[in-house]
C-alpha positions as CSV (number, residue, x, y, z in Angstrom):
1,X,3.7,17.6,-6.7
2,X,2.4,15.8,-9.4
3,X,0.4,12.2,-7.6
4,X,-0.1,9.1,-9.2
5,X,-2.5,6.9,-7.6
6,X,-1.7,2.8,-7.4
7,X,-4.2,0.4,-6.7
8,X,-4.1,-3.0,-6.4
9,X,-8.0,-4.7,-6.5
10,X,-9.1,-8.4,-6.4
11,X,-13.0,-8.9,-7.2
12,X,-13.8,-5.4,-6.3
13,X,-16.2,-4.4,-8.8
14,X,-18.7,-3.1,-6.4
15,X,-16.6,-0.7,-4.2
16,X,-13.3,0.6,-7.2
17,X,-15.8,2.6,-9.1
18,X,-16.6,5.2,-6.2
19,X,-13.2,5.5,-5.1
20,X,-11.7,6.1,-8.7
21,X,-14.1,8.7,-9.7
22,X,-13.3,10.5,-6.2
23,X,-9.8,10.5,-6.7
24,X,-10.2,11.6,-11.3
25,X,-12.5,14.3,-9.3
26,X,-9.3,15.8,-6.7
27,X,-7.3,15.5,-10.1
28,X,-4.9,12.3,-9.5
29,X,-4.3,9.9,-11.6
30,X,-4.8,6.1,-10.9
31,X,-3.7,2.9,-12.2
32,X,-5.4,0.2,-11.1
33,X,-3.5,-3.6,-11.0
34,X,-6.1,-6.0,-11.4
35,X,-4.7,-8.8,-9.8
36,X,-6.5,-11.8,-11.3
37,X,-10.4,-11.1,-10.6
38,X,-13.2,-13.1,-11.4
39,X,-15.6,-10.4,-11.5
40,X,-15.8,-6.6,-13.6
41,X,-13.1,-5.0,-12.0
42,X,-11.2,-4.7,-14.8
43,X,-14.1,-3.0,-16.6
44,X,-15.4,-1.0,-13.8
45,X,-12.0,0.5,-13.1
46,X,-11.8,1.4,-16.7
47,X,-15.1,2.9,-17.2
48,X,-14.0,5.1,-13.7
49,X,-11.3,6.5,-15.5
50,X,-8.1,4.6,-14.4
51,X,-5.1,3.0,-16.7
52,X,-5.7,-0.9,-15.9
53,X,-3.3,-4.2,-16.3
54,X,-4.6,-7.1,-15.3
55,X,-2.5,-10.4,-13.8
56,X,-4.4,-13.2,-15.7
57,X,-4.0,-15.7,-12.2
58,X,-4.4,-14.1,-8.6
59,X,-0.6,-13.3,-7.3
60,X,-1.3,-11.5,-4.3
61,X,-1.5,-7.8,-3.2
62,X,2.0,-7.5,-3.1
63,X,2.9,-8.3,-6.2
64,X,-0.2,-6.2,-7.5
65,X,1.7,-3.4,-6.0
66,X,5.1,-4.2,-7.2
67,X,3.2,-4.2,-10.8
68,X,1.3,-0.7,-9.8
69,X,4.8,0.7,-8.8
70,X,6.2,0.0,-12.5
71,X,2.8,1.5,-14.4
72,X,2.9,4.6,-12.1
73,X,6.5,5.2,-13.1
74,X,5.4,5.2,-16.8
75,X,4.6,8.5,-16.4
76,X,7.5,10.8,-17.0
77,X,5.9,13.4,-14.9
78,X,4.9,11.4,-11.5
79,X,6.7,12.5,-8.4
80,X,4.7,10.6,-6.0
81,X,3.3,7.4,-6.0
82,X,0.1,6.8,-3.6
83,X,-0.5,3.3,-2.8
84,X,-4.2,2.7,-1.2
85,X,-7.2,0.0,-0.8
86,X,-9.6,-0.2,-3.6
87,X,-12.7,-1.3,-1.4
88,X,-13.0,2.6,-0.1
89,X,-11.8,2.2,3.4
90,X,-9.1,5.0,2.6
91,X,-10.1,8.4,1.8
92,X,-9.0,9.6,-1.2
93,X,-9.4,13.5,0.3
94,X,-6.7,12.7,2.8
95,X,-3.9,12.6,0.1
96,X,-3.2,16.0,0.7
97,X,-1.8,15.2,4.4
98,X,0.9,12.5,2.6
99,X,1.9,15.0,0.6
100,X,2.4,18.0,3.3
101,X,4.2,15.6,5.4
102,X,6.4,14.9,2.4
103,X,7.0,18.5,1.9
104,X,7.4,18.9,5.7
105,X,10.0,16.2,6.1
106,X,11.3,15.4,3.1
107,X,10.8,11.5,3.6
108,X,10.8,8.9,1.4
109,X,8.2,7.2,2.4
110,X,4.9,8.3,4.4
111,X,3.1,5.6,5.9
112,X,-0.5,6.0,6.9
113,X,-1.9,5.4,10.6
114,X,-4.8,4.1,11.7
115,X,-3.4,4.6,15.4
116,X,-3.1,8.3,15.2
117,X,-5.9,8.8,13.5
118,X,-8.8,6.4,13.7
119,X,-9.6,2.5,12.8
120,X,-12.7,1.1,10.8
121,X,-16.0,0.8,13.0
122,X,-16.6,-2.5,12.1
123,X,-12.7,-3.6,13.2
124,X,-12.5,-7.3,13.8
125,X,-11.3,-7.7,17.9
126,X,-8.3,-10.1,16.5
127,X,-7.0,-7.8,13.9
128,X,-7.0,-4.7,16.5
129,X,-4.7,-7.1,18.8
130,X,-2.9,-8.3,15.6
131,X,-1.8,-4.8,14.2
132,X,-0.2,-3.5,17.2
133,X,2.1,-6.6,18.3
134,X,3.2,-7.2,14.3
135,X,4.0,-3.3,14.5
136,X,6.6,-3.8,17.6
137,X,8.1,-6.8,15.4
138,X,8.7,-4.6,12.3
139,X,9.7,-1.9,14.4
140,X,12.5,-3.4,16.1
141,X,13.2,-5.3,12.7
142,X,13.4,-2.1,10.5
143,X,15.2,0.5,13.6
144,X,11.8,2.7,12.7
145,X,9.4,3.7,15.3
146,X,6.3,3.6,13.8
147,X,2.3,3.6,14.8
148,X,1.1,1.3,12.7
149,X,3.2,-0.3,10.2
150,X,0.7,-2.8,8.8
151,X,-1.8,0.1,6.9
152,X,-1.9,0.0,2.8
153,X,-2.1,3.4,3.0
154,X,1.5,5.1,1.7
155,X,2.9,7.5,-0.3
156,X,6.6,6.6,-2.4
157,X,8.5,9.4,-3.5
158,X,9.5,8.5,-7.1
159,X,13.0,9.2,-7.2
160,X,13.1,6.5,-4.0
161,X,11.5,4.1,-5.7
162,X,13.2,4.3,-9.0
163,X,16.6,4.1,-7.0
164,X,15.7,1.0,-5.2
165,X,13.8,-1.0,-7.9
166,X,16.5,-3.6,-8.5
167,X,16.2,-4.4,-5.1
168,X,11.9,-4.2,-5.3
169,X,12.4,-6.9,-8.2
170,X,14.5,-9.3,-5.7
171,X,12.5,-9.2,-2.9
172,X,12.2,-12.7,-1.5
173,X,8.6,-12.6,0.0
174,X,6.8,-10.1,-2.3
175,X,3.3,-10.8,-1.0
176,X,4.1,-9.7,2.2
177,X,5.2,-6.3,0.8
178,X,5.4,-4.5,3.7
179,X,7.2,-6.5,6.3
180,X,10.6,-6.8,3.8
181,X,10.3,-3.6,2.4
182,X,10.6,-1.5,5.7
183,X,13.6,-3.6,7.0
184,X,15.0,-3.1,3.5
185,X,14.2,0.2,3.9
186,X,15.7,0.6,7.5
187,X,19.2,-0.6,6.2
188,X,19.5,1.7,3.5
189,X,19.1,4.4,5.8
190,X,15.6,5.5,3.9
191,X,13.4,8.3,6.1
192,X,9.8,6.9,6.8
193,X,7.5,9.1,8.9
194,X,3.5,9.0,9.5
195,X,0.2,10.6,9.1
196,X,-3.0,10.3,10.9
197,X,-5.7,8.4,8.8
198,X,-9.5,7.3,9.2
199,X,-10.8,4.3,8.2
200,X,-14.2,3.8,6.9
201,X,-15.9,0.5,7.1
202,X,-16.1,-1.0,3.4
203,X,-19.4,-1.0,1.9
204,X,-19.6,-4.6,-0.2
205,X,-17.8,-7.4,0.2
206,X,-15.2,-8.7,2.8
207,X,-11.9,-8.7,3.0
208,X,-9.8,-11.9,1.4
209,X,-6.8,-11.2,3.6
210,X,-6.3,-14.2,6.5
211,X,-5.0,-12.8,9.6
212,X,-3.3,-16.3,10.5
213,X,-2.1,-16.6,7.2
214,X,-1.3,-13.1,7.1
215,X,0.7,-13.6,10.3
216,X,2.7,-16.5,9.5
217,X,3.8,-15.0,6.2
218,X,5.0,-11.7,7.7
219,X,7.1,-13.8,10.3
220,X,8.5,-15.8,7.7
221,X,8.9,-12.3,5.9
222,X,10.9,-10.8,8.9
223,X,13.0,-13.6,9.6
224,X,14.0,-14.4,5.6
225,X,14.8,-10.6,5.2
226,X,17.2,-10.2,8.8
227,X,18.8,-13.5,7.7
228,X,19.4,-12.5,4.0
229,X,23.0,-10.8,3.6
230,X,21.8,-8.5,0.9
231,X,21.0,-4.8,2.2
C-alpha cells in the first residue's frame, strides 16, 4: 500500500523534526499543515523532508486535517492516508499495524487505541476520566463500538475519503473533526475497526488542546450532527 502521512502542527518546532525524519526513514511520505504557528515549524518540517502549507491565522486541528486530507490526495498514487500528532506521542513504527488491519478487514477507517494498547505516562487524571465517558457518547451516536474514539491516531483509505469529500467540505463543526465525522461515518454504513497503540509522553511543549473546551465543543458536535437531516 502506498502511505501518505498527514500532519497537522501548531508551534511544534521542537518535537515535528524527529518524528518526520522517522517516518522519510520507514519510507512514508508526510505532509505537514501548518496551522497558523508562531514559531519554525514551517521551516523545521521542511528541512525534515515533508511537503508543507501553512494556514496564515490558527483554524484548529480539524481543519488542519481537512487541509492535510486534500494535499495527501494530490498524490495520484496514495492509497492510504495516516493521520497522527506532530509532538511524537504516536509512533511512527506502528503504521504497519493500521495497515495489516486494513488488509485484514478491509475497513475504511482504522482508528488508533490507547485502551487496547497503552496511554502516555504522564496522562492527566481528568483526561483519562474524560476519554472514556466521550467514547460511550460517540459510540451510541455513531452505532460503532469503539475503545477509544477520541485518539488522532487513524488511517483513511483513499478511495473513502475521496467518495465522501463533498460531505468533509460541509461539515458543520470541523474543529471537532472526530465527533461528526464518525456519526457521519455510522450513517453511511462506513466499516471503522481498531488497533492497539502506545503513547509516549511528548518531549517539549504542552498540549494547547482544553479538555472543557474540548468537551463542550464535541457535545455541541454530537448534538448539531444527530439533529442535522443530511446523512
Amino acid at each position: 500500500m502506498s502511505v501518505v502521512i498527514a500532519l497537522a502542527a501548531y508551534n511544534e518546532a521542537k518535537n515535528i523534526g524527529p518524528v518526520i525524519r522517522r517516518l522519510v526513514e520507514l519510507g512514508y511520505e508526510c505532509v505537514v499543515v501548518d496551522d497558523g504557528s508562531a514559531d519554525d515549524t514551517f521551516a523545521t518540517a521542511e528541512a525534515a523532508g515533508a511537503r508543507v502549507a501553512r494556514h496564515h491565522s490558527n483554524l484548529g486541528q480539524g481543519h488542519a486535517i481537512l487541509t492535510g486530507f486534500m494535499l495527501a490526495l494530490l498524490d495520484p498514487q496514495c492509497e492510504i492516508i495516516v493521520t497522527m500528532d506532530s509532538d511524537g506521542q504516536h509512533a511512527p513504527e506502528e503504521i504497519v499495524l493500521f495497515l495489516d488491519k486494513m488488509k485484514e478487514t478491509g475497513a475504511d477507517m482504522v482508528v488508533g487505541s490507547r485502551v487496547l494498547g497503552r496511554p502516555a505516562e504522564r496522562n492527566h487524571a481528568l483526561r483519562r476520566w474524560f476519554a472514556p465517558l466521550y467514547t460511550q457518547i460517540l459510540n451510541r451516536a455513531s452505532g460503532y463500538e469503539l475503545s477509544d474514539a477520541l485518539t488522532g491516531f487513524r488511517a483513511f483509505r483513499r478511495s473513502s475519503v475521496e467518495r465522501e469529500m463533498a460531505m468533509l467540505g460541509q461539515m458543520l463543526e470541523p474543529q471537532y473533526l472526530t465527533a461528526e465525522l464518525l456519526i457521519r461515518l455510522g450513517r453511511r454504513g462506513f466499516k471503522v475497526d481498531e488497533v492497539a497503540v502506545n503513547i509516549r509522553s511528548r518531549v517539549h511543549g504542552v498540549s494547547t488542546k482544553g479538555l472543557l473546551r474540548m468537551g463542550f465543543g464535541i457535545l455541541r458536535a454530537v448534538f448539531r450532527t444527530l439533529i442535522d437531516n443530511r446523512s
